[in-house]
C-alpha positions in Angstrom: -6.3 4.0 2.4 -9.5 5.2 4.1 -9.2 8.8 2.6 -9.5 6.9 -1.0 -12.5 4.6 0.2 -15.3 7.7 -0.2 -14.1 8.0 -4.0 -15.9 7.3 -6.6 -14.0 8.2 -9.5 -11.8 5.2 -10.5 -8.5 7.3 -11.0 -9.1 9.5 -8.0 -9.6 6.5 -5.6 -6.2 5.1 -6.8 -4.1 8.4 -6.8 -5.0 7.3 -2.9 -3.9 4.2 -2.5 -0.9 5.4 -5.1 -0.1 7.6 -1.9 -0.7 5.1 1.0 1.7 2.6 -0.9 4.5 5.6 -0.7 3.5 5.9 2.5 3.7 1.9 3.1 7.6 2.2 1.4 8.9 5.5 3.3 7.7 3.5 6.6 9.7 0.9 5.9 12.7 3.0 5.1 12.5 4.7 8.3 12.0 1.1 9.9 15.1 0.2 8.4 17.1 3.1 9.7 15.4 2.4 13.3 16.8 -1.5 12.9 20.7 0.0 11.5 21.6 2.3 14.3 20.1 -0.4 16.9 17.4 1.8 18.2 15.1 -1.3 18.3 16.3 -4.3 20.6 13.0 -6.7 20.0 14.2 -8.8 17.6 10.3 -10.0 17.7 9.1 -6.4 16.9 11.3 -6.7 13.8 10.4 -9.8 12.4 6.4 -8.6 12.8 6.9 -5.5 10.8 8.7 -7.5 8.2 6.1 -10.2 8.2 3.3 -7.3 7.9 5.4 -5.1 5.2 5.9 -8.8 2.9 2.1 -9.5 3.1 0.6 -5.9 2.7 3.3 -4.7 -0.2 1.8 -7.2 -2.6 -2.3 -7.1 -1.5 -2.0 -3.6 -2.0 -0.4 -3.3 -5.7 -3.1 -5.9 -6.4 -5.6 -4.0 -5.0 -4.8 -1.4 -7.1 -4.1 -3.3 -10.1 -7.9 -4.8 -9.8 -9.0 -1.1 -9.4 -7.5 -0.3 -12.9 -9.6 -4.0 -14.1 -12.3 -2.6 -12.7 -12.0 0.9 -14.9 -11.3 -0.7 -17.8 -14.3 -3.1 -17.8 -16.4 -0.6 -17.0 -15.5 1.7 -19.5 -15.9 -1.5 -22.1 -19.3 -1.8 -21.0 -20.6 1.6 -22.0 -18.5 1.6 -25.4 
């Protein structure tokens, strides 16, 4: 996400966080995987990672939801 903060073109910025929200899912894939062949034994660990992925999944297509607002008001206002 901080490689897309120094954008200033609308659709550039969120080809970014496009790309950290892959990066958010493929994490949790291999998180997954680490949790099926038992490589983590914290049970604690887990259910922090879980807790984090729930929270930031959302903020982050609502961040870049309110990126595309953003655009499209902006492009309104100079029509």
């Amino acid at each position: 996400m901080a490689e897309g903060y120094g954008r200033f073109h609308y659709l550039d910025r969120i080809k970014f966080f496009y790309n950290a929200r892959g990066s958010l899912l493929e994490s949790n894939h291999w998180f997954e995987l680490i949790v099926e062949r038992k490589l983590i034994k914290n049970i604690k660990l887990k259910e922090e990672y879980e807790d984090i992925y729930r929270i930031l999944k959302p903020q982050l297509n609502s961040f870049i939801n309110s990126l595309y607002k953003i655009k499209n008001e902006a492009k309104t206002h100079i029509s």
